[in-house]
VORO-522299 format. One record per residue (C-alpha): x, y, z; residue in three letters. Coordinates in Angstrom, 3 decimals. Each point is the difference from the previous one (the first is absolute). Layout:
residues N
+----------+----------+----------+------+
|        x |        y |        z | code |
+----------+----------+----------+------+
|        X |        Y |        Z |  Ala |
...
+----------+----------+----------+------+
//
This chain:
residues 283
+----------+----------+----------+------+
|        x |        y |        z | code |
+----------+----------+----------+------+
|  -15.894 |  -15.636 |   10.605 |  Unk |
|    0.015 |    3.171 |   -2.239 |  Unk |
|   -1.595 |    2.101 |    2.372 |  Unk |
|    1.367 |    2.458 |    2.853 |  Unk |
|   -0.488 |    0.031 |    3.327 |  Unk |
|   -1.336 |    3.784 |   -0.673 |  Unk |
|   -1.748 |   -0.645 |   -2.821 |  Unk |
|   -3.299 |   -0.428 |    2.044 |  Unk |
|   -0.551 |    3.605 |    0.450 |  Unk |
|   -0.707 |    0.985 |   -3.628 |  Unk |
|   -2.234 |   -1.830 |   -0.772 |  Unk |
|   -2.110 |    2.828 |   -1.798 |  Unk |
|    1.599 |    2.223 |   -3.099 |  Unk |
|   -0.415 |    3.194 |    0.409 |  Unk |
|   -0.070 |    2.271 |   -3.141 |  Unk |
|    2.518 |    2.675 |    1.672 |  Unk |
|    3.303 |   -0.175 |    2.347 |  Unk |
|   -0.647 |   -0.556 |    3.753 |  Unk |
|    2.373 |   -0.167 |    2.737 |  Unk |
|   -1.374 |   -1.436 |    3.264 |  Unk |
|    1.718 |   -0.792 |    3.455 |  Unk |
|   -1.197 |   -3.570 |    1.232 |  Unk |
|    0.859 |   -2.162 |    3.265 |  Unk |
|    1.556 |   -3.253 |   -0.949 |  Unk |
|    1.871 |   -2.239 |    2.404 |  Unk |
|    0.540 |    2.910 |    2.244 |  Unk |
|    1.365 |    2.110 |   -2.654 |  Unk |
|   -1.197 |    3.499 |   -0.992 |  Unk |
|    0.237 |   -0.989 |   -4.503 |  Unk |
|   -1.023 |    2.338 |   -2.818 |  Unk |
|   -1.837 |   -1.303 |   -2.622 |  Unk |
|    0.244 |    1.426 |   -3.158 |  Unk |
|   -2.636 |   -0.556 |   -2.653 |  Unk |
|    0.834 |    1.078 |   -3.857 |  Unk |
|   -1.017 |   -0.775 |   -3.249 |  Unk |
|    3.402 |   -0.765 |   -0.533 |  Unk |
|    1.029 |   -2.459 |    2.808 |  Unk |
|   -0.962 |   -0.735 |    3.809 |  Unk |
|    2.910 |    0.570 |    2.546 |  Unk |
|    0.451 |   -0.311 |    3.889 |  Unk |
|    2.345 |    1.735 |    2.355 |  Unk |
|    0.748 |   -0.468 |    3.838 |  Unk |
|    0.142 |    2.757 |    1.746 |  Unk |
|    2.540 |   -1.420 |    1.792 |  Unk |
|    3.802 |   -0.320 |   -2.083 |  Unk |
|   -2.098 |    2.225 |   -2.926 |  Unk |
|   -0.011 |   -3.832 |   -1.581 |  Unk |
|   -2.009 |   -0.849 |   -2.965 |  Unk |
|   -1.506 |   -3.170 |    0.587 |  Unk |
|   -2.260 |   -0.457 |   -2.919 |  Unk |
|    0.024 |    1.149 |   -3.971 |  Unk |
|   -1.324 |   -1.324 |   -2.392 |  Unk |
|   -1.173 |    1.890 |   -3.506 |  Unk |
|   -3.153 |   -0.363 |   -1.250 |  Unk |
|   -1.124 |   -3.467 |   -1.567 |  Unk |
|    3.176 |   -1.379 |    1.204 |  Unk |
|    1.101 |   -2.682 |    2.530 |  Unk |
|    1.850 |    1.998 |    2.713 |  Unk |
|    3.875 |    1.132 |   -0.233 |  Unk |
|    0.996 |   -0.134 |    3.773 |  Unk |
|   -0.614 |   -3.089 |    2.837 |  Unk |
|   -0.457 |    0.723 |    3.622 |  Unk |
|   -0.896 |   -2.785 |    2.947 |  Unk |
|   -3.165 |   -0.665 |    0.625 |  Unk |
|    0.437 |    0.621 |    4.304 |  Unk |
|    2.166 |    3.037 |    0.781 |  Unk |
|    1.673 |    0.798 |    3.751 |  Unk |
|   -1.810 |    1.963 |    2.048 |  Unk |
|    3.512 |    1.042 |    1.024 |  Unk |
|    2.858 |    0.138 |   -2.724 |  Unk |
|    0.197 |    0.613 |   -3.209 |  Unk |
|   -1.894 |   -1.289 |   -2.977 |  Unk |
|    0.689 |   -2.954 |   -2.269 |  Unk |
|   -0.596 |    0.982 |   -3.553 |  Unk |
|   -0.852 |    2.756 |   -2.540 |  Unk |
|    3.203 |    2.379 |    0.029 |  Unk |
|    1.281 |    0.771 |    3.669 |  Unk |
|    2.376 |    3.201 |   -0.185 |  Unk |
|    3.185 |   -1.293 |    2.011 |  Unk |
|    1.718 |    2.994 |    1.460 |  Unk |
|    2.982 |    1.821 |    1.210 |  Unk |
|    1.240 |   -3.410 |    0.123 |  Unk |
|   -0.474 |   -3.039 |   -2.141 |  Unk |
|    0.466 |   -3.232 |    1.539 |  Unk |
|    1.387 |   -0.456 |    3.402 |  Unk |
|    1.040 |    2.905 |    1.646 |  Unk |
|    4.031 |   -0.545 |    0.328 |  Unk |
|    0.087 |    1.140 |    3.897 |  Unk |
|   -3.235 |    0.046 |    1.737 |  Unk |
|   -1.003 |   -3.676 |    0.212 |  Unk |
|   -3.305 |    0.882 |    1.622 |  Unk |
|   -0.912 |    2.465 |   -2.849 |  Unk |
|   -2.888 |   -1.347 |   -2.676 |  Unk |
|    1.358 |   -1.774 |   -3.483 |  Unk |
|   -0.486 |    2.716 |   -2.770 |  Unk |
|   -0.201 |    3.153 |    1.930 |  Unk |
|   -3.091 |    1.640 |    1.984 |  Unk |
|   -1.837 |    1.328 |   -3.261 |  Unk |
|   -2.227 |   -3.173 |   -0.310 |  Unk |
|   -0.994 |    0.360 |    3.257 |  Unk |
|   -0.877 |    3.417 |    0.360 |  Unk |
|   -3.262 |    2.135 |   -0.732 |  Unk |
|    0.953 |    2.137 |   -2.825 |  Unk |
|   -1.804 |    3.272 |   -0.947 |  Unk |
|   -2.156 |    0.051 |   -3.540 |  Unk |
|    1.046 |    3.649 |   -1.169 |  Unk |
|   -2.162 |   -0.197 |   -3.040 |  Unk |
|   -2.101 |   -2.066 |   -2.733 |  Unk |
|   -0.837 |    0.646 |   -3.204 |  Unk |
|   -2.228 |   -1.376 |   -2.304 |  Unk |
|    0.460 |    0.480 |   -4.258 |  Unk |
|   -1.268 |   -1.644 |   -3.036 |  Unk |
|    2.947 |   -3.099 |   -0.259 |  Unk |
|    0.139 |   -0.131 |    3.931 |  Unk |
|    0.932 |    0.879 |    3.610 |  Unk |
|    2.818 |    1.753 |    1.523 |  Unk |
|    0.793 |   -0.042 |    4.055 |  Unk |
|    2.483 |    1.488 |    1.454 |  Unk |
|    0.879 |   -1.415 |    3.708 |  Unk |
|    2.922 |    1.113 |    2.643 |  Unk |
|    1.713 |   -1.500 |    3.220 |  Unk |
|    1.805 |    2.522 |    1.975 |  Unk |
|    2.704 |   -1.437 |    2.292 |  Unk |
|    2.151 |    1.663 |    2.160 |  Unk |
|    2.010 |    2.277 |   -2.497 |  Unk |
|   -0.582 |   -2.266 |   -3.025 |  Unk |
|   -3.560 |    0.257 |   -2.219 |  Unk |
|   -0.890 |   -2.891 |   -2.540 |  Unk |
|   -2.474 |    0.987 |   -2.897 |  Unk |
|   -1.880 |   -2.371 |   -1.814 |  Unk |
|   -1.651 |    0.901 |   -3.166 |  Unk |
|   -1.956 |   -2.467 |   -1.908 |  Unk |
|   -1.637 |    0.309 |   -3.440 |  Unk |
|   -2.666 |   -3.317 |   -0.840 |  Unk |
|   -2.269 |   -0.846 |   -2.995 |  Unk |
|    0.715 |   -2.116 |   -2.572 |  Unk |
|    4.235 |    0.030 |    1.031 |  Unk |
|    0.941 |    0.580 |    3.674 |  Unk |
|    3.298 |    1.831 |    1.042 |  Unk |
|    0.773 |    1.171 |    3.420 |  Unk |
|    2.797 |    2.227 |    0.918 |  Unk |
|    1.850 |    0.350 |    3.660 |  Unk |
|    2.323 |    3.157 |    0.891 |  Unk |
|    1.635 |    0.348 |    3.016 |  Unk |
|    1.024 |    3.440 |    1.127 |  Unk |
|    2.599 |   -0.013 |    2.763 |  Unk |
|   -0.599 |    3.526 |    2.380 |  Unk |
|    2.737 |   -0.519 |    2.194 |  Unk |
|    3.019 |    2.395 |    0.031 |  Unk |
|    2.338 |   -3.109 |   -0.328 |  Unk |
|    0.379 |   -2.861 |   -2.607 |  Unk |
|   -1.270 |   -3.286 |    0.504 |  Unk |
|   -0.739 |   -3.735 |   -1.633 |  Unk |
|   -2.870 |   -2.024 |   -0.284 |  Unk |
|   -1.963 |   -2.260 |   -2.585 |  Unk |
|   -3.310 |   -0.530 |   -1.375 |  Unk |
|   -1.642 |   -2.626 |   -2.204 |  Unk |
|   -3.236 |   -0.503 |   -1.445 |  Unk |
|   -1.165 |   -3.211 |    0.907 |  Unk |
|   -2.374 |   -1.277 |   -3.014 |  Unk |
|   -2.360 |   -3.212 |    0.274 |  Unk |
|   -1.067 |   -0.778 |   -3.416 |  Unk |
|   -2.577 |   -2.290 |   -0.496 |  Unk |
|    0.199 |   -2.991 |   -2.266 |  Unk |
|   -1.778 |   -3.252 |   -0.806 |  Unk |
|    2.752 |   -2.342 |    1.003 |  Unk |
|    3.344 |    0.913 |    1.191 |  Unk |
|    1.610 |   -3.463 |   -1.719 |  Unk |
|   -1.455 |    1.170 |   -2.942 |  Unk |
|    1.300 |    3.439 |   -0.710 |  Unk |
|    3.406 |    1.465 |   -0.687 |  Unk |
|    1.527 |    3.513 |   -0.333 |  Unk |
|    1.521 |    1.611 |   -3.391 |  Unk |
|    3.021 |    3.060 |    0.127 |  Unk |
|    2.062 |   -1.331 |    2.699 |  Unk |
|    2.641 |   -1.972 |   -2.251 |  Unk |
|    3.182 |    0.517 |    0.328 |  Unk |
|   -0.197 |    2.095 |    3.346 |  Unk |
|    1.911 |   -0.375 |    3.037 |  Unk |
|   -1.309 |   -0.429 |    3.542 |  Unk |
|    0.261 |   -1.365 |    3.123 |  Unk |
|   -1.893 |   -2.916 |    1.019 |  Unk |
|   -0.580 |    0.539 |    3.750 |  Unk |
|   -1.342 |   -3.697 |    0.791 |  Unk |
|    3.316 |   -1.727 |   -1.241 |  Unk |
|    2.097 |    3.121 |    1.136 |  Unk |
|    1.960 |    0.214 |   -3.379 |  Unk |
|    0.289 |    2.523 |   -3.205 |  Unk |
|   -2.425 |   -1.257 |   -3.055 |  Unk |
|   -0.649 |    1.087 |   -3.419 |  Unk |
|   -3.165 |   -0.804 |   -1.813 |  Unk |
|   -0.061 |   -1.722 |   -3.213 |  Unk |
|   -3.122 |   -0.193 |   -1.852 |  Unk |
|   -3.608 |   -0.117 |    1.258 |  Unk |
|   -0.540 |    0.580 |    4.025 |  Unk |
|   -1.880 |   -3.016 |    1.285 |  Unk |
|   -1.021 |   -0.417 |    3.845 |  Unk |
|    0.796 |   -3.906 |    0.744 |  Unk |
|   -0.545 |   -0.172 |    3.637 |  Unk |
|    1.470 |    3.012 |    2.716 |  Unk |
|    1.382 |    2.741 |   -1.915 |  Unk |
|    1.401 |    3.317 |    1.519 |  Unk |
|    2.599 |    1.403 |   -2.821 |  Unk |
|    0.769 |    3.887 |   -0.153 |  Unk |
|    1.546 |    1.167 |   -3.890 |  Unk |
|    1.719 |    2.807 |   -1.057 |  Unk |
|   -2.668 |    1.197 |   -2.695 |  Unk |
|   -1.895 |    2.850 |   -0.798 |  Unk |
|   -3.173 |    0.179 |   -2.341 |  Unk |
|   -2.540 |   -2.241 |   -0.911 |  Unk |
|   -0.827 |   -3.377 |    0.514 |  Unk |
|   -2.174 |   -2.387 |   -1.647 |  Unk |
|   -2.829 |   -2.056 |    2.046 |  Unk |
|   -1.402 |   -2.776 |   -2.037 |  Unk |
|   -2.746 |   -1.834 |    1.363 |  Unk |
|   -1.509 |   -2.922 |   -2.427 |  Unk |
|   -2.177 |   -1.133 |    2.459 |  Unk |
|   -1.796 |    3.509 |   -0.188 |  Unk |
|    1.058 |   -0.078 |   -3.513 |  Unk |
|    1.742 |    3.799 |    1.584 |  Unk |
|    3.038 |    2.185 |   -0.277 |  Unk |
|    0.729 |    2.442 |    2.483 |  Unk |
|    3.040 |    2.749 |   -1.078 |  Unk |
|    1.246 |    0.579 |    3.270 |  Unk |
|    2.514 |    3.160 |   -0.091 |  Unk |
|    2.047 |    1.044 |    2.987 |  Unk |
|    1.094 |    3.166 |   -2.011 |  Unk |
|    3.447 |    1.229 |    1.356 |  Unk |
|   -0.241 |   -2.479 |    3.280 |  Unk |
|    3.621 |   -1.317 |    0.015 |  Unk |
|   -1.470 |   -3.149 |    0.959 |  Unk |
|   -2.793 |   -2.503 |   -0.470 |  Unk |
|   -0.816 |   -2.659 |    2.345 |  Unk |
|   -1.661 |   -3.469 |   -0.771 |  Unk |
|   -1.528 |   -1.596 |    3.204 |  Unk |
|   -1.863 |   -3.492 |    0.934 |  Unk |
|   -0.178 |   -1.687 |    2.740 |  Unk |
|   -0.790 |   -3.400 |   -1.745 |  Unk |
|   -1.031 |   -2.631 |    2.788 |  Unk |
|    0.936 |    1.810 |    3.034 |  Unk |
|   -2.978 |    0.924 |    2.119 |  Unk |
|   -0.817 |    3.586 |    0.517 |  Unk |
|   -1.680 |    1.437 |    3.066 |  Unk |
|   -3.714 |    0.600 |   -0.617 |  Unk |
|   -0.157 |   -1.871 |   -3.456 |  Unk |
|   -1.923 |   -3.031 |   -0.336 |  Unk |
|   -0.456 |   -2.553 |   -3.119 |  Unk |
|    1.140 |    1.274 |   -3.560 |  Unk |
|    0.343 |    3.271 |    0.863 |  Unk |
|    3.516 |    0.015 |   -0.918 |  Unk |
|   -0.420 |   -1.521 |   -3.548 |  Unk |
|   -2.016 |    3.063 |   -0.915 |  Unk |
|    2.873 |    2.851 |   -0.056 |  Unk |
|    3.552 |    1.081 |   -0.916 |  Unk |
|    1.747 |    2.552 |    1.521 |  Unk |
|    1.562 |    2.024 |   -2.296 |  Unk |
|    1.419 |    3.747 |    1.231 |  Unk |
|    2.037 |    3.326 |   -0.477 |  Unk |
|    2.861 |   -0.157 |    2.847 |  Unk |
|    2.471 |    1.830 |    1.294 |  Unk |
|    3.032 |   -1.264 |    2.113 |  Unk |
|   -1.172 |   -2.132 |    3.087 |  Unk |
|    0.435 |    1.755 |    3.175 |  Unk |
|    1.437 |    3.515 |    0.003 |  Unk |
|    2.486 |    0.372 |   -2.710 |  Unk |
|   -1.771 |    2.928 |   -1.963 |  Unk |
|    1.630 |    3.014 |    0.654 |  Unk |
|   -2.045 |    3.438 |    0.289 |  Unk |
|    0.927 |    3.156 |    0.490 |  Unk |
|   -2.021 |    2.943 |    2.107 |  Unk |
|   -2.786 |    1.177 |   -2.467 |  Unk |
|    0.856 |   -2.653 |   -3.197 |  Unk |
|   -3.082 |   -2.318 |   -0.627 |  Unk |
|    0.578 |   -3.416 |   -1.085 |  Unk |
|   -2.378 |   -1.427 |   -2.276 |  Unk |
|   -1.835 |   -3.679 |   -0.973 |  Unk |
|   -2.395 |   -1.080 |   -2.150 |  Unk |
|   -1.852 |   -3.203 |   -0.790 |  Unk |
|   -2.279 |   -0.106 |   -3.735 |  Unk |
|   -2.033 |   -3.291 |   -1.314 |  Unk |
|   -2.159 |    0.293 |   -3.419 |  Unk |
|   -1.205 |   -3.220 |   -2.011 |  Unk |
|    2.291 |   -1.225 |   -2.258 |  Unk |
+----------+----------+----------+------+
//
């Protein structure tokens, strides 16, 4: 099934941009209607759950049911100040609290080749900006400003759910020759060649840049570029049930993301920022 689970609510073009807030699932979502594209965000973890440009299939997946208590499965969830599981507190969420937290929508602007938001999180003495720029490309950047008067560590990832015809069917391009870890088998890798998913796949590589997409069942490339991440992250569950999914829904995405280190091994010092950024155009 090509369509989203959002894609019900525009229905109607409209000739000029519109940005709406909507109730879906229990979640507060802005709907944003362009000439360029149609895009979705949560309120809730500042996620973007839906793009897709105009008179193409959409770029991002997201389940059909979401939690009415936890985070979001889909779109790109902003995992932050930790990625992963948090090394000492147990008891604390996977990924941080940023996906499951209201953040504030500072501003939105509309222009001729798009949108721009700008959305922030304040926690304690840390703030997290997210800026995002969509229209025919889509690129989101995440700073983290630490306010304290002493250095700390922490991660963040963003978490990208691209949507495909057929994960058996697609591979990615750019990661040859890079090193990584492959966390399911608990040993060092290195790629060679093409990237494809056979079955569970959770493998974290040592690259920064671009990546290549290809989808012949779409008969689609997607550049995916992780700029100056120092990491990108290839995750699948292959057959093992997830909570809340039901039928195919797994066949229909790839996760492929801008990382840093799992759990708190990014060092930042009082007033630095530390920046990420996550950019996908057609190929």
């Amino acid at each position: 099934m090509d369509e989203h689970p959002l894609q019900r609510f525009f229905s109607a073009r409209r000739p000029r941009a519109t940005f709406e807030w909507e109730r879906y699932q229990a979640h507060e979502v802005l709907l944003i209607d362009h000439p360029r594209c149609q895009a979705a965000f949560s309120r809730q973890g500042a996620q973007l759950v839906h793009f897709q440009p105009r008179d193409q299939k959409p770029w991002l997946w997201c389940a059909t049911h979401w939690p009415a208590v936890g985070a979001i499965r889909g779109g790109v969830p902003v995992c932050w100040p930790w990625h992963g599981r948090h090394p000492e507190e147990s008891g604390w969420p996977a990924h941080g609290w940023a996906r499951l937290l209201n953040w504030k929508l500072l501003d939105s602007q509309t222009e001729e080749h798009g949108v721009r938001l700008h959305w922030r999180l304040q926690l304690w003495d840390w703030q997290a900006d997210l800026h995002a720029e969509l229209g025919d490309t889509l690129r989101l950047d995440l700073s983290t400003r630490h306010q304290d008067s002493e250095p700390c560590h922490f991660s963040q990832a963003l978490h990208a759910y691209w949507r495909i015809s057929d994960v058996n069917e697609v591979a990615l391009q750019g990661l040859d020759g890079a090193p990584g870890y492959d966390q399911l088998r608990r040993q060092t890798c290195r790629q060679s060649g093409e990237l494809r998913v056979q079955g569970a796949c959770e493998q974290v590589f040592e690259h920064e840049g671009r990546v290549r997409l290809q989808d012949p069942g779409w008969q689609r490339g997607l550049n995916i570029d992780v700029d100056d991440s120092p990491k990108t992250a290839v995750w699948h569950p292959g057959k093992r049930p997830l909570l809340g999914l039901g039928g195919n829904e797994v066949q229909g995405f790839v996760r492929v993301e801008a990382a840093g280190s799992h759990g708190l091994r990014q060092g930042l010092q009082p007033g630095e920022q530390a920046r990420l950024s996550l950019q996908a155009s057609l190929a």
